[in-house]
C-alpha atoms as one frame of an Amber mdcrd trajectory, in Angstrom:
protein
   5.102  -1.847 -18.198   3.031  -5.218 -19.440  -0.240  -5.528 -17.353  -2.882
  -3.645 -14.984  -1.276  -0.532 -13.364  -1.236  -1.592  -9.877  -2.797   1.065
  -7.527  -1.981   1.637  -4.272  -3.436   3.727  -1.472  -1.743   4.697   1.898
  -3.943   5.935   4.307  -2.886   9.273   7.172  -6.108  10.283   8.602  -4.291
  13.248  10.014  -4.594  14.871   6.269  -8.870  15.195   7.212 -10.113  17.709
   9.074 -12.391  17.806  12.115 -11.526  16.132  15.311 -10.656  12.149  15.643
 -13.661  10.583  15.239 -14.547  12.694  12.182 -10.838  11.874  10.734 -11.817
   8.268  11.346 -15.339   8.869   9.590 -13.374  10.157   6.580 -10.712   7.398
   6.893 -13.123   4.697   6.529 -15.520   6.363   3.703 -12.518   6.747   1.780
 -11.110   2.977   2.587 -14.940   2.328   1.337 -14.447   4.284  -1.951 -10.989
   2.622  -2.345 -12.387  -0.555  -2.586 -15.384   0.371  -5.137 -12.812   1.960
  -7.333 -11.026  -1.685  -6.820  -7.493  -0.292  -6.019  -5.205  -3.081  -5.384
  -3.863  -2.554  -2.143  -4.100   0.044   0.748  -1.878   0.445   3.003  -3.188
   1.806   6.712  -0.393   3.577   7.981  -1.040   5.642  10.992   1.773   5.175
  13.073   0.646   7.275  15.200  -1.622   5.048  17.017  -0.762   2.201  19.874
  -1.045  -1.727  18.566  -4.418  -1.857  19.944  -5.939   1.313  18.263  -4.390
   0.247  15.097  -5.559  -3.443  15.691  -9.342  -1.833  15.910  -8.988   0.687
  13.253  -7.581  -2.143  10.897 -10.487  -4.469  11.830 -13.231  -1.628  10.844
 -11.487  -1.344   7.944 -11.655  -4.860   6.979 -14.986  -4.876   7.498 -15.639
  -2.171   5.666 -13.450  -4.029   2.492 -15.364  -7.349   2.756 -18.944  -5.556
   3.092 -17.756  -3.618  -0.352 -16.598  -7.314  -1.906 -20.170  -8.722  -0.671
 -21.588  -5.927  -3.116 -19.083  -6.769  -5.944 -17.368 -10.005  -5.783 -15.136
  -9.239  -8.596 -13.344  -6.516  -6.485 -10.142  -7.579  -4.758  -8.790  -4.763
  -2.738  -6.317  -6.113   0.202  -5.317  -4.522   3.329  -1.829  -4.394   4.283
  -1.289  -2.971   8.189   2.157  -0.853   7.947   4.899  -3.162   9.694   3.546
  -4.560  12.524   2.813  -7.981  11.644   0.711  -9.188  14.767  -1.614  -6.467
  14.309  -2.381  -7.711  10.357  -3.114 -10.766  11.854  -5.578  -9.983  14.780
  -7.314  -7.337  12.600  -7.974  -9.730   9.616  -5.718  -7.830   7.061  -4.788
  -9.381   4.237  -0.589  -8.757   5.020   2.185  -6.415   5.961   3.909  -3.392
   4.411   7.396  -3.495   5.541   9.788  -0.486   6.084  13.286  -1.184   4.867
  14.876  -1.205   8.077  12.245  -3.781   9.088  12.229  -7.202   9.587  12.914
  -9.390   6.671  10.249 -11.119   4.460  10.751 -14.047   5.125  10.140 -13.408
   9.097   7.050 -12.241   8.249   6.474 -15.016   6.128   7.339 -17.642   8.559
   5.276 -15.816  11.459   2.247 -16.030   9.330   3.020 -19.778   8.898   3.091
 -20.564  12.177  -0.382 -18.297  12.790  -2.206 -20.280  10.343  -0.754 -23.326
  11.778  -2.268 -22.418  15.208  -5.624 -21.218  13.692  -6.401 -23.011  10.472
  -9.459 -20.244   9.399  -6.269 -17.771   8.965  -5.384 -19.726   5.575  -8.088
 -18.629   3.647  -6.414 -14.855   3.810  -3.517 -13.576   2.011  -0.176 -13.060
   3.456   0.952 -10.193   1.223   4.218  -8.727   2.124   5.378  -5.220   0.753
   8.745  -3.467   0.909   9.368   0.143   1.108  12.775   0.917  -1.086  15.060
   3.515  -1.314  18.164   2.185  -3.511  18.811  -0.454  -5.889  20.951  -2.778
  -2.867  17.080  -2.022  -1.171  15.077  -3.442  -4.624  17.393  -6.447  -4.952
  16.973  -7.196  -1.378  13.673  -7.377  -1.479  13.771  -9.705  -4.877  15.875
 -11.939  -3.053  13.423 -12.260  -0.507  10.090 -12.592  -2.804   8.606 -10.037
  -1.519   5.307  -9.869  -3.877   6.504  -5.721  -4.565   8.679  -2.894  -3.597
   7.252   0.609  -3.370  10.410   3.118  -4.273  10.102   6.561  -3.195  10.557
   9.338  -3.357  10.094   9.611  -7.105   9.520  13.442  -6.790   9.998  16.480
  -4.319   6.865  16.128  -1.976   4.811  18.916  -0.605   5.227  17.966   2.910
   9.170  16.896   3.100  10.665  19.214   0.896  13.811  18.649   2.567  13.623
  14.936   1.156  15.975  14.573  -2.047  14.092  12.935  -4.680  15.501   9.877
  -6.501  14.279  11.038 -10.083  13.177   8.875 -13.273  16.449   7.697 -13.745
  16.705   5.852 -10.311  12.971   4.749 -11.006  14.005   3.053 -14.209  17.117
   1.252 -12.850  15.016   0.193  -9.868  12.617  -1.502 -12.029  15.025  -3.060
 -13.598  14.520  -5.893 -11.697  12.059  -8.487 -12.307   9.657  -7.812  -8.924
   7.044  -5.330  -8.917   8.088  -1.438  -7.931   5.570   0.886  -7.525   6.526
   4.285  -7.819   5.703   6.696  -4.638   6.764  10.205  -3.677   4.912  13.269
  -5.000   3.786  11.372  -8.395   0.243  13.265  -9.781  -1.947  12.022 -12.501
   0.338  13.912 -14.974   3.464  12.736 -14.403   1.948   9.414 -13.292   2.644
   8.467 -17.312   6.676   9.061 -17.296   6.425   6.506 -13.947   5.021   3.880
 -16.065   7.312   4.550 -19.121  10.117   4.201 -16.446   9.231   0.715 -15.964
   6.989   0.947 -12.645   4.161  -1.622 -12.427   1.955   0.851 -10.538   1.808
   3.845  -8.836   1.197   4.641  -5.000   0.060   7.505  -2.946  -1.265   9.063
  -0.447  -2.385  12.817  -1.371  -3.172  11.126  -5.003  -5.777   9.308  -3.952
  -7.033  11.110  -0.347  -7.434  14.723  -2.439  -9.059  13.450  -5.295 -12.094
  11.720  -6.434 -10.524   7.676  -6.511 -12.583   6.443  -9.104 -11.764   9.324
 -11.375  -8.073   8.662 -10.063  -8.171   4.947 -10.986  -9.846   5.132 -14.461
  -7.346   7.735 -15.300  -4.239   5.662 -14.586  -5.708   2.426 -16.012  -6.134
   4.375 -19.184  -2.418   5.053 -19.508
């Protein structure tokens, strides 16, 4: 792997304790510590919610990112909003995570297009598009279509979905065989975090990695490897 182990945080508030508006506390001080500990991207993925609860949660947590980046304007954390494209763009994210079966990239890409066209103040953002993967056919698909990376998963057996085969090391290392970005995702800890990177993955993401632990000790740790 040549470069800065990319880092990448997706959110479930459901994982706190304490009723919703103390899971949404939590959500957002984490989101806050994210973005100290300058992780690259986080996801918000709580697909629970309607468009318009997601719209408002993302917004807070822009607002939360850019009051962090006012503090430290050498940290660039984005916010992606998991698939739904409108909502990234009336909450101020910064793009789109995408699932596989989702539309393509370059939909997303030519929706944004056409947003910034109608409001010019949208092209100072991003338009960072992301692309859950599953198989090689899924990586090379998403190459194709420039996404900017491709999150593979599941590396390992995770707690919660133990019923979920893994892919293993040796489906990491053929994914990243290709020349975008694949972050590896799926029950990777800081120790096996290192056999990840040796497999070829430009970064690592997680949920439980980085909502059960300390992210600045998380993020020094994996930029050390």
């Amino acid at each position: 792997m040549a470069g800065r182990c990319l880092l990448y945080y997706i959110t479930d508030r459901a994982q706190f304790s304490g009723d919703e508006r103390a899971r949404r506390r939590a959500l957002l001080d984490k989101i806050t510590e994210a973005a100290r500990a300058d992780v690259d991207y986080i996801q918000l993925r709580e697909k629970d919610l309607s468009a318009r609860q997601l719209e408002n949660l993302g917004s807070e947590c822009v607002e939360v990112i850019q009051r962090v980046r006012t503090e430290n304007l050498e940290l660039e954390t984005r916010l992606l909003i998991n698939s739904r494209t409108d909502v990234a763009l009336a909450a101020g994210a910064d793009g789109v995570h995408l699932r596989s079966d989702d539309a393509s990239v370059s939909n997303v890409r030519e929706i944004w297009k056409e947003a910034i066209a109608r409001d010019s103040r949208l092209a100072t953002r991003g338009s960072v598009v992301g692309v859950s993967c599953h198989s090689r056919a899924e990586i090379a698909r998403a190459e194709s279509e420039s996404a900017d990376f491709a999150v593979f998963a599941p590396v390992f057996e995770k707690r919660d979905a133990q019923s979920t085969t893994p892919q293993g090391l040796s489906a990491l290392r053929a994914a990243c065989a290709a020349k975008i970005a694949v972050l590896a995702l799926g029950g990777v800890t800081l120790e096996d975090a290192h056999s990840c990177l040796a497999a070829g993955a430009a970064g690592i993401a997680g949920v439980r990695l980085f909502q059960e632990n300390k992210i600045e000790d998380v993020v020094r740790a994996l930029r050390a490897l």
